[in-house]
N, C-alpha and C positions, 0 to 999 in steps of 0.2 A: 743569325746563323750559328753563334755561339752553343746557343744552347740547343739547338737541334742537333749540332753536332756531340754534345751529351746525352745527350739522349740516345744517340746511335750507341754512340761508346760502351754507354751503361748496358745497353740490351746484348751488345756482344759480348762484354764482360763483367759479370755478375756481379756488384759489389757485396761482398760478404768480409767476415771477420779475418784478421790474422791469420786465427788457429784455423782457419780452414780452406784449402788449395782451390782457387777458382772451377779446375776442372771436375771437382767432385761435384762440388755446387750446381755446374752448368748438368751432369750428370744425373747428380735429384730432381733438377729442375722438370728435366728433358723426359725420364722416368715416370714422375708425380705427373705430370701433363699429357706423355703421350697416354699413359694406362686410366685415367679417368676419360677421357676422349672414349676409350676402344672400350673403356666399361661402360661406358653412361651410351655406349653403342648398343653392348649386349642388353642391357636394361630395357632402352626403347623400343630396339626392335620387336617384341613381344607388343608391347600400346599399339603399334603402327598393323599390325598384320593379326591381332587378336579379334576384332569383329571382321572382317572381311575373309578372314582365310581361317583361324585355327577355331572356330567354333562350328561351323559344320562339318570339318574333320576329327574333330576329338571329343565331341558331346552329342550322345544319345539323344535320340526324339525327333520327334514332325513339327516341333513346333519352330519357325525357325528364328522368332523373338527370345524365346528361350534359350535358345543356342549363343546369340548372342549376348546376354545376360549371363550366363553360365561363362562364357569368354573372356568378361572382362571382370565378374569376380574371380577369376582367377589370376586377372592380372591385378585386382587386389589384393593378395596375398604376398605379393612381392614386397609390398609395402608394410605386412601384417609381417615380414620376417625381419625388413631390416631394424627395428629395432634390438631384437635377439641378436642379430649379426653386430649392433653396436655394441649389445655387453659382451657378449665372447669375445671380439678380437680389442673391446677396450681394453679388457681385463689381461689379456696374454700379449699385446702390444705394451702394456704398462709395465709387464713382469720383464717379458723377454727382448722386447724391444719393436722400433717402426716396422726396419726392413722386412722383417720374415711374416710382419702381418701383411705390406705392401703388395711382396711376391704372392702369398698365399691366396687374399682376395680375388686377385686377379686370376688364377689359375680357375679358384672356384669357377667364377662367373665364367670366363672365355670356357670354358669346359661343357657346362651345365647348358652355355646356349648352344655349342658346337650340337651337344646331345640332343636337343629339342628337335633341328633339322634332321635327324638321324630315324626319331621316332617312328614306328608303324602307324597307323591310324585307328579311329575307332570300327570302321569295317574291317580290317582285318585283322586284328586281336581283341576287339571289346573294350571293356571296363577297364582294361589295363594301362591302354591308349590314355585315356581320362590319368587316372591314377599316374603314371608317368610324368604326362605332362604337369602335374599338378608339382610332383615331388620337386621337379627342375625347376620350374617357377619358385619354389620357397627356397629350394636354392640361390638360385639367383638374386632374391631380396635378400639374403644372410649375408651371401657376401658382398653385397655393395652397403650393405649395414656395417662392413670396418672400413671400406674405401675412404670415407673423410679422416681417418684417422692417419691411416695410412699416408696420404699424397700431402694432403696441407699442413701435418702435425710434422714431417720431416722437412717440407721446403721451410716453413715457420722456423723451425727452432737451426735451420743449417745460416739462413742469409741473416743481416746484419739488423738489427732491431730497424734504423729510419729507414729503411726500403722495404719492410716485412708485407706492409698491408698490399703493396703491388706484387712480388711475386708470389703471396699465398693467394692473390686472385685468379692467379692461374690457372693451377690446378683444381680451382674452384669453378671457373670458365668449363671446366671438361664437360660437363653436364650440356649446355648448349651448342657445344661442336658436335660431339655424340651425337647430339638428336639430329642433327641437320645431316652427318653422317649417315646415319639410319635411312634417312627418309630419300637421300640421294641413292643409294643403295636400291630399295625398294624402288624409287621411279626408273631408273636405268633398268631393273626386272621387268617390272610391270608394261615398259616399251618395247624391249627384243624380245622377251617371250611371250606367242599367243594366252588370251585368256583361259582356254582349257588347261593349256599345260601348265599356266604359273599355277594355278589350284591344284593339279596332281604334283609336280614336282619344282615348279619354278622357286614357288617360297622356300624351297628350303636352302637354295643355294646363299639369301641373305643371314641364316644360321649358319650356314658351313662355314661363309667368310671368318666369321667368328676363330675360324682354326689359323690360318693366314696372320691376324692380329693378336691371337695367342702368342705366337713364335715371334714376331717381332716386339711387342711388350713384355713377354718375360725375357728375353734377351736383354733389351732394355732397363730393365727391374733389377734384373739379377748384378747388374754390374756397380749397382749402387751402393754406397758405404752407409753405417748405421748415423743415424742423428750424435752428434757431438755433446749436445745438452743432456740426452739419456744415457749417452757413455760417462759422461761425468755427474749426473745424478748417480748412476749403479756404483761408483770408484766413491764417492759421498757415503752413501749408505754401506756400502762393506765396512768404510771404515766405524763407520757410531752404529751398529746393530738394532734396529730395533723390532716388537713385533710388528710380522708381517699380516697388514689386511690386503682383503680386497680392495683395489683403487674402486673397482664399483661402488664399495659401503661406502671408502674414501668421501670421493664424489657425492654421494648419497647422504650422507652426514651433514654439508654444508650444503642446505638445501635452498638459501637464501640466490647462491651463484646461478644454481642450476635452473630455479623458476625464472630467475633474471633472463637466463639465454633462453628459454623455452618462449618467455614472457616477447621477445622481440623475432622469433622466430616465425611465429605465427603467423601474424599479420603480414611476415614475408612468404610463406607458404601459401596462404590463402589466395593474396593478391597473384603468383606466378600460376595456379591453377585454373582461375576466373579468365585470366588472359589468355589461356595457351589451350585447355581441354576443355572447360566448360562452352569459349565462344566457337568452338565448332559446331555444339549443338544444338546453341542457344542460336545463332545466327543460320542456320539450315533448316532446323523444325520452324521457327519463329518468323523466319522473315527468307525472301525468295534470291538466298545465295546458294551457289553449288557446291557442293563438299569438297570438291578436291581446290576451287577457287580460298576456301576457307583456309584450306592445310596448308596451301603455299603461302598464305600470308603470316601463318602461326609460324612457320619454317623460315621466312623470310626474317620475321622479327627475331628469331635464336640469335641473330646475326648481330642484331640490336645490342641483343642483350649480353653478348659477346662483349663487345666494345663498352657497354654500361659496367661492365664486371670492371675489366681491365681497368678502365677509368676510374670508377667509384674506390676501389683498391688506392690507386695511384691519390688520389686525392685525400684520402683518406691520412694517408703519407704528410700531408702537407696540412690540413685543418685537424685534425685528430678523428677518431672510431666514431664517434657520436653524433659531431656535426656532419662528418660525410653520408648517416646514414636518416639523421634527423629531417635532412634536405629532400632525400628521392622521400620519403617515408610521407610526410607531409605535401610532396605532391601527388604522389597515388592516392590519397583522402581525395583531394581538390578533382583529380584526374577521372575519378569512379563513375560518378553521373556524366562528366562529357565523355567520354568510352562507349556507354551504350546509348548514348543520343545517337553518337557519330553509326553503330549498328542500324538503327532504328532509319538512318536517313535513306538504307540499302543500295548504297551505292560502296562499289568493291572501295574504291582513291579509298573514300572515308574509313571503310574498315580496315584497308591494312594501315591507315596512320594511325585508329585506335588502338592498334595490335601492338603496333611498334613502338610508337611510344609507351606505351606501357611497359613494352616487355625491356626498354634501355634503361626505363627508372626502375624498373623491380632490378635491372643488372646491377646499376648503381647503388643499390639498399644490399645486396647479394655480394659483392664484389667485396668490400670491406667485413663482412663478418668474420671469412673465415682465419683473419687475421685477429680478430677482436674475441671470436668464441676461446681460441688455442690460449691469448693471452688471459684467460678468467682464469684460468687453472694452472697450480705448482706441477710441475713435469710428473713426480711418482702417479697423479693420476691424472694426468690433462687428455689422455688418451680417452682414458672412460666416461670423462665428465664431458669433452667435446663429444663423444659420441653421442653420449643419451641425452645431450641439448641437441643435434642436429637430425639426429634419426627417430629420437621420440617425439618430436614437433611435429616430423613428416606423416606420424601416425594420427596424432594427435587432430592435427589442423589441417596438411596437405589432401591426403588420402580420401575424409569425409567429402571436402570441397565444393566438388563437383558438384556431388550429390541433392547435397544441401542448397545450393543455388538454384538446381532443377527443381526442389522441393518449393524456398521460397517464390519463384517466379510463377511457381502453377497454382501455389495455395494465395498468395499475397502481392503476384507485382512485381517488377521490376526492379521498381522503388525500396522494396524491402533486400534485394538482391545488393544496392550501390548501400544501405545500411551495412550492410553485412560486410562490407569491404571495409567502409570508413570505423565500422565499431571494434573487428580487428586491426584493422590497423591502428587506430587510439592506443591498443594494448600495448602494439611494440614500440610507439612512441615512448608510451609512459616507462618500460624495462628499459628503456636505452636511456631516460632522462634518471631512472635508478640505480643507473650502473654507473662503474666508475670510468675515466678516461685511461686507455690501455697503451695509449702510441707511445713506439718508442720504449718498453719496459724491457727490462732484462728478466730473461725467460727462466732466467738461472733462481731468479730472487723473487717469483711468482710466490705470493703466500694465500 
């Protein structure tokens, strides 16, 4: 009972440092958490309604495979900006500081989706339709390209070093409630309004919400105070002068860190894509489950990986960065082949426990990073060097994923697909066995 009752304690009040007032703290917290939620909302909701709804409204032609081909390269673009999005606001998060990148993101994104619900279609303005929706889509990927910067680089450097890796899993978590967000969203539409009308105008009300979340997020955002660590880096540097780089070259100079975070990134990118987007259409083309039985179990499991975040974090806390990450890493290796046995047996039980489970040990390898990337890098550039490990990996490894799984399964097998899992994942073993042990560092003394 003792120590439940610490637990309570803690969660209601944030242990953080001296120098810094609980209420700010619970503030950043509350901020960095609710706006990645409401972002990694605007983000999804585009994956979830892009083959079903915005490619026969926004793309030309009779064909209508093409259309949706056409649909969901464009929701690859999202992807194809947040890298860009991670050097621009690395770089002017590192100059000017967290907050005004924090607010910034978020306005982009809540804005860019509000806008998409807004659009004409391609019947009634043409090419433009296309061309619009494209512009707001790379929008969209720009600014969720600063959002890790933003929410996990200020709860990081505000709470107290032995608690870091639990509440940077927080805002790290946003990503999973998002999506389940989105998709709860979408089925509450897709129930009260008939199927004619959600195609003419039901969809767009899941973009409009986006305005609603706007005004409570940046409400939220705005009231937040700058990172402590940056205010006293900048009070550091005015006093010793010296030339000013870019934190990107920064960053880019010590290329030994950056391949290290890129290096353990992968194999957790890869693995969250196999689990979450590939086995929808691996388990519906392949074998005789129904799409939307599929989605509720990918959606179910967010929930997993919710709780795998929070935890993996928390744990992280107590064994150090490496063994909490070494542990889920090395059971997703073991986990890859029973995963698509368990598909193969076509029975739903087994698929959503392949789902789920997966998707708590990829939380678990997930939860502790974002605590472990923030501490690779000396503050003047931790902004831009967490960026372009976390958003260049997602180009890199996330983004292809899919793709490349559809490829090996059609040309080579199955078998070559559970390769392809355990030989990235090896990689991010090996970057986490290369790096160094982060718990617990003072963020001030990062060199």
């Amino acid at each position: 009972m003792g120590s439940q009752t610490t637990q309570v304690s803690d969660l209601e009040e944030p242990p953080v440092s001296d120098a810094v007032p609980r209420s700010s703290f619970k503030r950043v917290l509350t901020g960095s958490m609710a706006g990645a939620v409401l972002e990694w909302y605007d983000f999804a909701i585009y994956g979830i309604l892009a083959a079903t709804v915005l490619g026969p409204l926004f793309f030309p032609g009779d064909s209508g495979v093409a259309k949706l081909l056409l649909a969901l390269a464009t929701q690859g673009l999202g992807f194809v900006a947040r890298p860009l999005g991670g050097i621009v606001f690395g770089h002017l998060g590192d100059k000017y500081g967290r907050k005004p990148m924090l607010v910034t993101t978020f306005i982009l994104l809540g804005t860019a989706t509000a806008a998409i619900g807004l659009l004409p279609t391609y019947e009634q303005v043409g090419i433009w339709a296309t061309v619009g929706l494209v512009v707001l889509r790379m929008i969209q990927g720009f600014a969720l390209g600063g959002e890790f910067g933003a929410a996990v680089l200020l709860v990081s450097e505000y709470g107290e070093p032995k608690r870091r890796g639990f509440w940077a899993s927080w805002p790290q978590a946003g990503a999973p409630m998002g999506t389940v967000l989105a998709t709860v969203v979408v089925s509450i539409l897709v129930f009260a309004v008939p199927d004619e009308a959600f195609d003419q105008w039901g969809w767009r009300i899941a973009f409009l919400f986006a305005i609603p979340l706007l005004a409570i997020g940046f409400w939220v955002r705005r009231g937040v105070e700058e990172s402590p660590v940056f205010k006293a880096a900048q009070e550091q540097a005015a006093q010793a002068p010296q030339e000013e780089r870019s934190s990107i070259v920064e960053a880019l100079s010590r290329p030994s860190v950056v391949l290290i975070g890129l290096g353990m990134r992968i194999g957790e990118n890869i693995a969250f894509y196999i689990y979450t987007i590939f086995v929808i259409a691996y388990a519906t083309t392949y074998f005789d489950f129904a799409r939307g039985d599929v989605i509720m179990a990918v959606t179910f499991a967010s929930v997993f990986q919710f709780v795998g975040m929070i935890g993996g974090g928390a744990w992280s806390d107590r064994v150090g960065r490496r063994i909490a990450m070494l542990v889920p890493a090395f059971v997703l290796m073991i986990w890859a082949p029973v995963f698509f046995w368990l598909v193969q047996l076509e029975s739903l039980p087994m698929l959503w426990l392949g789902v789920c489970v997966g998707a708590l040990f990829h939380g678990m390898l997930a939860g502790p990073e974002a605590a472990w990337i923030t501490e690779l890098f000396p503050t003047r550039y931790r902004y831009a060097g967490s960026s372009l490990v976390f958003q260049g990996s997602s180009i890199l490894a996330g983004a292809p994923a899919p793709f490349i799984a559809i490829w090996l399964i059609e040309n080579h097998g199955v078998g070559m697909v559970v390769g392809y899992l355990v030989i990235t994942m090896s990689i991010t073993v090996i970057a986490l066995l290369a790096s160094r042990e982060t718990k617990g560092v003072d963020l001030d003394k990062v060199e």
